[in-house]
Each structure stands twice: as structure tokens, then as C-alpha cells.
PLY file of the C-alpha trace (Angstrom):
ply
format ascii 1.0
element vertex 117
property float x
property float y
property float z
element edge 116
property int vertex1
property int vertex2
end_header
13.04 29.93 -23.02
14.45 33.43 -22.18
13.67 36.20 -24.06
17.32 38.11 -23.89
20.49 37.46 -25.47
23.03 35.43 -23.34
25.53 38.00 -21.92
29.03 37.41 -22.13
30.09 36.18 -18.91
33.96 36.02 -19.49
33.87 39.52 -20.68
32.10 40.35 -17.29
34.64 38.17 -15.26
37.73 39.78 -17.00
36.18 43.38 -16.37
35.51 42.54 -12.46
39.49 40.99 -13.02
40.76 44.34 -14.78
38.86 46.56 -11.96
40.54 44.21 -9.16
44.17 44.50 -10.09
43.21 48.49 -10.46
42.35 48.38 -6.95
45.54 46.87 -5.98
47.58 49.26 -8.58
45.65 52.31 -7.04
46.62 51.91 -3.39
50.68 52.13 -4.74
50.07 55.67 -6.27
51.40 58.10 -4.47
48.53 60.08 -4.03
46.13 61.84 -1.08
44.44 59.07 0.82
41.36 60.49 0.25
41.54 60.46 -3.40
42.79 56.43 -3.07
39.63 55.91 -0.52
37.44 57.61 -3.39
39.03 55.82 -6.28
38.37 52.20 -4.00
34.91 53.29 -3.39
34.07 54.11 -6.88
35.45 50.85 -7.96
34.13 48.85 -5.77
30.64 50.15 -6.53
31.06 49.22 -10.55
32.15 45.82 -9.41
29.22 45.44 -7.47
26.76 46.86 -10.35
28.43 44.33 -12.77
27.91 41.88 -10.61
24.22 42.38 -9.92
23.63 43.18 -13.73
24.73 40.41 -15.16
25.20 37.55 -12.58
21.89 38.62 -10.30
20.27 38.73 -14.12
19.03 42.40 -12.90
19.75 43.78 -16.67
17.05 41.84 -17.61
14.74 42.31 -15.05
11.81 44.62 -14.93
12.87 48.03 -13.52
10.82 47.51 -10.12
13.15 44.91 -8.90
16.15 46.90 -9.67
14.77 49.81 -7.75
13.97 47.21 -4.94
17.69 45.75 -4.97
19.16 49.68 -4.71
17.24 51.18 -1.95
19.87 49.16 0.42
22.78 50.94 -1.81
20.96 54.40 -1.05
20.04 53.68 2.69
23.43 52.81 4.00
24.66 55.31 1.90
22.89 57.93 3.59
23.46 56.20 7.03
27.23 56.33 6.34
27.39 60.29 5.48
24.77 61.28 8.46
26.97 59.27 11.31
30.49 60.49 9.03
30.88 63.37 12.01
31.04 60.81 14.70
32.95 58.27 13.44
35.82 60.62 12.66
37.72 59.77 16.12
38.18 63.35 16.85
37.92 64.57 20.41
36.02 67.78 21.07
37.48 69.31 24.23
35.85 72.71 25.63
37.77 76.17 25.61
37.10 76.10 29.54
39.11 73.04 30.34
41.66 74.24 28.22
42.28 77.20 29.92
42.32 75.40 33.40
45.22 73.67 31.89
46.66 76.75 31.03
45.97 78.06 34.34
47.58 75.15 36.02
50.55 75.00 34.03
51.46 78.57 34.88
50.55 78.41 38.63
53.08 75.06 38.87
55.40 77.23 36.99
55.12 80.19 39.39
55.47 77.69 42.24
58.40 76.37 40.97
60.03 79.81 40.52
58.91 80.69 43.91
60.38 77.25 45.31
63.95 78.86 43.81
64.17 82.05 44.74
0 1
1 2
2 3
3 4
4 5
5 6
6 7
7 8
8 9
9 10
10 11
11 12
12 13
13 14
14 15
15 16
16 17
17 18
18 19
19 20
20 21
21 22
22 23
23 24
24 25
25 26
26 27
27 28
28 29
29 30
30 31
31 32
32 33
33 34
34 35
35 36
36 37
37 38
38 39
39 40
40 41
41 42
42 43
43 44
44 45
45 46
46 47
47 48
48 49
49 50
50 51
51 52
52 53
53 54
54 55
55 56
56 57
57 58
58 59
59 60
60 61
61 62
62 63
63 64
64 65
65 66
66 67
67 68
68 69
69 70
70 71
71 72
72 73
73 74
74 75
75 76
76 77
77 78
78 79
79 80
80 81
81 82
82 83
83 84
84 85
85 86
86 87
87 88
88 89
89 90
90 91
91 92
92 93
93 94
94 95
95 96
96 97
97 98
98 99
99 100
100 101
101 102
102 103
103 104
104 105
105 106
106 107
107 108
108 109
109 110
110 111
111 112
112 113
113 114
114 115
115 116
């Protein structure tokens, strides 16, 4: 038979229950969205470590295969943060087409005055 106690599976299930309404109660706070994304992400990554210790039967497993099943976790982490600068949806304009909108503007302008006088 198996050589480990029997976990408690409803004590898992009402954990991963507690941790979900958290998630829902966290996004009403009226806090930084940054701070809520953190709080979600932290979460969410407990939830999934119950969830592989105790349903996936990693807890019990020898440590290889729990180093095999979080090299994913650490990969896409580090995939996330390096391509974090370009997925930010900011545009990067130069300083010389800015000024030959400047420029522009105040040559209309000057026409327009012109145009008046």
C-alpha cells in the first residue's frame, strides 16, 4: 500500500475555497492596482502549490519530480519579467518628431496670424 498518511482532502478543498473568496474580496479593496495584481498573483500561486501538493500527490513524491514539475513555474516566470518592457503598451516617440510637431504647430500659427493682419 502507500507508505504516507492520507492527507486531508476537505481541509485542502476548504483552503483552495477560503483563498478563492479572498480573491474575489481583494479586488473590492480600495487599494493600488498593483498591490490587487500582486495580492491575485500571490494567491493564485498558493492555490496552485496546494493543488499540486496534495492532489498531483507531489508532497509525497521524491524531490526530483518536484523540481521537474517547477522548472515550468520558473521559466515562464522569467519569460514574463524579460518581455514585461514590451508588453507595457507604451509608445516611445523620438524628441525629433516631437519637435517637428512643435515646429509645425507654430508655423500654422504664424500663418494664421499672417492670414489676419
Amino acid at each position: 500500500m502507500s507508505d504516507h498518511k492520507e492527507p486531508n482532502y476537505i481541509g485542502v478543498f476548504y483552503l483552495l475555497a477560503a483563498l478563492t473568496a479572498l480573491e474575489v474580496g481583494v479586488i473590492f479593496v480600495p487599494i493600488a492596482k498593483l498591490i490587487i495584481a500582486i495580492a491575485l498573483i500571490g494567491m493564485a500561486l498558493v492555490k496552485a502549490a496546494l493543488v499540486a501538493l496534495y492532489f498531483m500527490h507531489l508532497k509525497f513524491e521524491k524531490r526530483t519530480l518536484g523540481i521537474i514539475a517547477l522548472t515550468p513555474l520558473i521559466l515562464c516566470t522569467l519569460l514574463i519579467v524579460s518581455l514585461l518592457p514590451d508588453l507595457t503598451g507604451t509608445t516611445r516617440e523620438s524628441k525629433h518628431k516631437e519637435t517637428a510637431q512643435v515646429e509645425n504647430v507654430e508655423q500654422v500659427a504664424e500663418a494664421g496670424d499672417s492670414a489676419n493682419e
